[in-house]
NUTI-575267 format. One line per 3 residues: number of its first residue (from 1); their letters; for each residue x, y, z of C-alpha. Coordinates in pm, whole numbers. Layout:
NUM> a> X Y Z  ...
***
This chain:
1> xxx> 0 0 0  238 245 -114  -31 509 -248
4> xxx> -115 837 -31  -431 643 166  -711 773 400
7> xxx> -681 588 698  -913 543 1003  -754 491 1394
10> xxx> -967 397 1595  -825 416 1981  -916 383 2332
13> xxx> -632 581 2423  -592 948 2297  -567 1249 2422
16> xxx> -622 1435 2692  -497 1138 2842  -93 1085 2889
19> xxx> 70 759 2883  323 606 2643  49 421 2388
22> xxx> -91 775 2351  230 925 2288  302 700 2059
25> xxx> -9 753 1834  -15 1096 1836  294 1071 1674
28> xxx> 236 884 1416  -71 1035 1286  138 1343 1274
31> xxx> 406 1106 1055  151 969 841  1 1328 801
34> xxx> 372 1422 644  347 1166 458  67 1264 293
37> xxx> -188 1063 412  -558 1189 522  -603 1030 883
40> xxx> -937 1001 1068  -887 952 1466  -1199 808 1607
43> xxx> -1115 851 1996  -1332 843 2371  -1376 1259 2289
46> xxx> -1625 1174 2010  -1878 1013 2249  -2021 955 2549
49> xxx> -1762 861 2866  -1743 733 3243  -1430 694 3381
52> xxx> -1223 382 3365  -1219 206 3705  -911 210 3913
55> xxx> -713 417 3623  -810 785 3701  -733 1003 3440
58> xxx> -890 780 3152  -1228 803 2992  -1360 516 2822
61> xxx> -1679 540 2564  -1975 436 2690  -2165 169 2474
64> xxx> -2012 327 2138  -2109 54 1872  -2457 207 1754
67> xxx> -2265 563 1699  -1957 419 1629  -2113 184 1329
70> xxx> -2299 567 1162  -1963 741 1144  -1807 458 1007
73> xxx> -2061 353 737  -2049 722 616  -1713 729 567
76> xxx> -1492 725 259  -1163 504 363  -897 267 214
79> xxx> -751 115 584  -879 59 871  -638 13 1232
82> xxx> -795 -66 1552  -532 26 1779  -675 -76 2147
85> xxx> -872 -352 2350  -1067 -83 2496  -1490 -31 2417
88> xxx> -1387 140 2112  -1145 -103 1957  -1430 -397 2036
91> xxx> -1732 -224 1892  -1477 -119 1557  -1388 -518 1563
94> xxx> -1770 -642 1540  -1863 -388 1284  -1520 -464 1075
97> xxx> -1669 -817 1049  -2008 -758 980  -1904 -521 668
100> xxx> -1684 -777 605  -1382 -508 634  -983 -618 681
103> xxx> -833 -442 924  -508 -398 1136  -467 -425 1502
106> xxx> -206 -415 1788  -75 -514 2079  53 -220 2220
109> xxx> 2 -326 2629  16 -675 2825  -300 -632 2935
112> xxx> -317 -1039 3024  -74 -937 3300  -215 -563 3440
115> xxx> -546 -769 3459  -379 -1076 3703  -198 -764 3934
118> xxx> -502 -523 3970  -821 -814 3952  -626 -1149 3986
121> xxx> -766 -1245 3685  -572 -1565 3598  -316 -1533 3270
124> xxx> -473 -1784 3073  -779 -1644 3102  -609 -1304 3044
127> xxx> -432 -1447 2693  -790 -1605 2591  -975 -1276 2586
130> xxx> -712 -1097 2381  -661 -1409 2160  -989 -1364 2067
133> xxx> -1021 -1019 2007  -652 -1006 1750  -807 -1344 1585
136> xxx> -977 -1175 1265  -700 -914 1256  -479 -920 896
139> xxx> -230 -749 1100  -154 -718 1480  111 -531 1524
142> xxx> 376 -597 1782  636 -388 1912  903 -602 2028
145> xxx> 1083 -928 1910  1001 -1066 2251  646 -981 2297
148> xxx> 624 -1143 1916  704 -1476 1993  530 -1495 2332
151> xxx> 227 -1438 2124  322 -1630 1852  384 -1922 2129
154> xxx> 4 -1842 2271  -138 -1862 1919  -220 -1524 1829
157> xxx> -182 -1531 1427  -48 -1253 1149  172 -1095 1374
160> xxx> 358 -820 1189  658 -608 1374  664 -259 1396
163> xxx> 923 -57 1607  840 312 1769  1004 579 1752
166> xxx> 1167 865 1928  1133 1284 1854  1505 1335 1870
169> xxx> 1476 1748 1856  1232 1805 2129  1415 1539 2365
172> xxx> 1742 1747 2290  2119 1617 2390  2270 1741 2719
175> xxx> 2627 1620 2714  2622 1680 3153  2343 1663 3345
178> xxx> 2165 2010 3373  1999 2191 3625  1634 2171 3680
181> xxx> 1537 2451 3932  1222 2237 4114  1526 1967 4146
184> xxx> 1842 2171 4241  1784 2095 4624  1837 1728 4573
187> xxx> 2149 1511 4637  2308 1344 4319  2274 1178 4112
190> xxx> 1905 1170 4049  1777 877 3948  1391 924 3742
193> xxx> 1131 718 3695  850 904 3444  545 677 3333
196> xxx> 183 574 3507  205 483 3918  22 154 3878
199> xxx> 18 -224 3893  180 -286 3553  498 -69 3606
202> xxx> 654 -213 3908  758 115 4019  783 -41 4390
205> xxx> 1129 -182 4309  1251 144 4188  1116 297 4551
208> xxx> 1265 36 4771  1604 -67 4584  1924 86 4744
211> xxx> 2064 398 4592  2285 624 4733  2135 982 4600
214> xxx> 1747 1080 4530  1533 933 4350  1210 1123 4154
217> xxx> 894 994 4014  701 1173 3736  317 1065 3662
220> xxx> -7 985 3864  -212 694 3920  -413 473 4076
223> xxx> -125 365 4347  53 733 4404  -120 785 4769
226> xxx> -21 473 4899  334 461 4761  370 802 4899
229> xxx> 256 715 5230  468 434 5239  836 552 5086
232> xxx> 966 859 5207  1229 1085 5075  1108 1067 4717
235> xxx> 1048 1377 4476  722 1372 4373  652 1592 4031
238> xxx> 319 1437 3898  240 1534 3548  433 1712 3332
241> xxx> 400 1897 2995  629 1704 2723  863 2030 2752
244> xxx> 891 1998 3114  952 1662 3087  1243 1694 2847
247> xxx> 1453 1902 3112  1387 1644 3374  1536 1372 3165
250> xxx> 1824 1618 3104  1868 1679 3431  1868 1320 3525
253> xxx> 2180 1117 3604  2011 764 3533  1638 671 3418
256> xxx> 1545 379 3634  1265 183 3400  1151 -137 3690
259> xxx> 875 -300 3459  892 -653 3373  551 -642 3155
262> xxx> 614 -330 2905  561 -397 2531  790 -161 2442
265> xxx> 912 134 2679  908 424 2477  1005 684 2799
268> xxx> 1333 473 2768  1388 606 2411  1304 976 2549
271> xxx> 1604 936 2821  1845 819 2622  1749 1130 2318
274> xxx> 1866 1338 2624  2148 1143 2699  2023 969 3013
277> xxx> 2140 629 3091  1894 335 3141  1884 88 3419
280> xxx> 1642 -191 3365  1546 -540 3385  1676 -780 3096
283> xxx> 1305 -859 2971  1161 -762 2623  1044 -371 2643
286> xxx> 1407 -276 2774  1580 -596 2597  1427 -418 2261
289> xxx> 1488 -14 2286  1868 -100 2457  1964 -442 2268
292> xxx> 2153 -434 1909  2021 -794 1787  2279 -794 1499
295> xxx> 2545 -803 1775  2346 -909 2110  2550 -579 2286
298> xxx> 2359 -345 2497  2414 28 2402  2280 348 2630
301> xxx> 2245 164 2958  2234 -150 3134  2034 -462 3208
304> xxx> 2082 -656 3528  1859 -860 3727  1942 -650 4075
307> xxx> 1822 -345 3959  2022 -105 4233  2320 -266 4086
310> xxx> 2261 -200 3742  2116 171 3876  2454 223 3954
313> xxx> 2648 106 3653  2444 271 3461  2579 589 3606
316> xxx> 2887 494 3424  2714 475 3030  2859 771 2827
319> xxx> 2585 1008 2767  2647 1025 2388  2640 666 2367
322> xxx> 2311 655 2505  2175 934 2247  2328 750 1931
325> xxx> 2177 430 2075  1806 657 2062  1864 793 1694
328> xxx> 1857 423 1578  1483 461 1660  1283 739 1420
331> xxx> 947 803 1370  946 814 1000  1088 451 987
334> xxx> 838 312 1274  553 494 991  702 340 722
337> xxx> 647 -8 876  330 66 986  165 187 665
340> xxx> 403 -137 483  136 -342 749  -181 -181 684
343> xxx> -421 -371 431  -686 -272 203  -1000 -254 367
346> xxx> -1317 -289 188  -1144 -383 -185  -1070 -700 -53
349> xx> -1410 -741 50  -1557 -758 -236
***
């Protein structure tokens, strides 16, 4: 599908709301908009919404499909993505099959596992659900080599890779750690943790692991008050604008990234564009953004199963090795790959 296309996303996840699969849409709409093609982004805003529970901060669409199916059926469109689990993505699956449209899908978070930590939900049932919902997909898009064969091994079908990316200019290069004035008080080095405060990020390891300077936390969610109450001494910043955000990873001496379940990690990619050092667990998000597969060698960080010790050799990574290890990762190749996985929707259908 090389042609310029009009494409329809339809997400769970867009803005107002901030969190990495976000993030990572909004960006490429704005590739595939530079690109040249038209882009429709059918999102919670466009309907009715209640709250998700236990995840404040996230609407979801309230019984979409009859409203979801008009816009749809009026529209004009050569692909079709579904690009979460969420209300949305399920009511855009059943009417996709009973139009008898192709489309796309992906597997942007390991839900099967967020669902076992917040609603002990067993994994197999976890794996079943989403098995079901990617098994009339022509394309569900995976982010990581890892995550690829673990589906692939759980029998999820047409699997198709596609990488993320990283905006290199506004997550500028600091050769030293800079200053950050609502930081300066703290003892170095800093080491930063920046994504949601809930189950799936394991941020509890980054609170209680040993490290001999301060450590800061950037985002909100549904376990913030009672991590707070429980570990003291950390630097709190909540939610930041993407500018703000920027200077704290500049500032930072190491990014600490504790989650074993991430599909990706693209805050990882955002460090290391700064020049920040990873520390992180050797399991597929941080194996993927940190790993050179043509040569098994980690660049930009380090990997360890004790994460204070690999905290602490990070501190060691060369800064500029870290951002060279980020430009590997662009936007305009991760859009390239997606639009190479897109198929025709309704011309097939015929």
């Amino acid at each position: 599908m090389g042609k310029r296309m009009k494409i329809v996303l339809v997400s769970d996840a867009w803005q107002p709301q901030v969190n990495g699969v976000v993030t990572t849409l909004v960006e490429l709409v704005k590739e595939l908009q530079l690109a040249g093609h038209a882009v429709e982004v059918i999102h919670p805003g466009l309907f009715k919404t209640k709250p998700c529970p236990g995840y404040a901060g996230i609407d979801l669409a309230v019984a979409p499909k009859k409203q979801l199916q008009a816009m749809l059926t009026s529209m004009d469109f050569d692909a079709i993505h579904v690009a979460t689990e969420g209300p949305l993505g399920w009511a855009a699956r059943r009417i996709c099959l009973v139009q008898k449209w192709h489309f796309t899908t992906a597997y942007h978070t390991r839900f099967p596992e967020i669902l076992k930590a917040a609603l002990k939900i067993p994994l197999w049932v976890g794996y079943l659900i989403f098995k079901h919902f990617h098994r009339h997909s022509a394309g569900v898009m995976v982010p990581t080599h890892g995550v690829l064969s673990l589906l692939s091994e759980k029998g999820f079908k047409n699997l198709k890779p596609w990488t993320h990316g990283v905006d290199v200019e506004l997550f500028e290069f600091a050769q030293s750690p800079s200053e950050y004035l609502p930081l300066s008080h703290l003892k170095r080095p800093l080491a930063v943790f920046v994504g949601r405060v809930s189950y799936e990020k394991n941020i509890e390891a980054f609170l209680a692991m040993h490290f001999e300077g301060s450590k800061v936390v950037c985002g909100v969610g549904p376990l913030e008050a009672d991590l707070k109450q429980r570990f003291d001494g950390i630097a709190w910043l909540g939610l930041l604008a993407r500018t703000e955000l920027a200077k704290v990873y500049r500032t930072a001496d190491v990014f600490v990234f504790p989650s074993r379940h991430e599909t990706f990690g693209l805050v990882m990619l955002e460090a290391m564009a700064c020049g920040t050092p990873v520390a992180a667990y050797p399991v597929d998000g941080p194996q993927e953004v940190l790993m050179d597969h043509s040569t098994g060698e980690v660049q930009g960080g380090v990997l360890g199963d004790d994460l204070s010790i690999a905290t602490q050799a990070a501190l060691k990574v060369p800064r500029d090795l870290a951002r060279n290890r980020a430009q590997d990762f662009s936007w305009k190749k991760a859009t390239s790959l997606f639009v190479r996985n897109l198929v025709p929707a309704k011309q097939l259908a015929q």
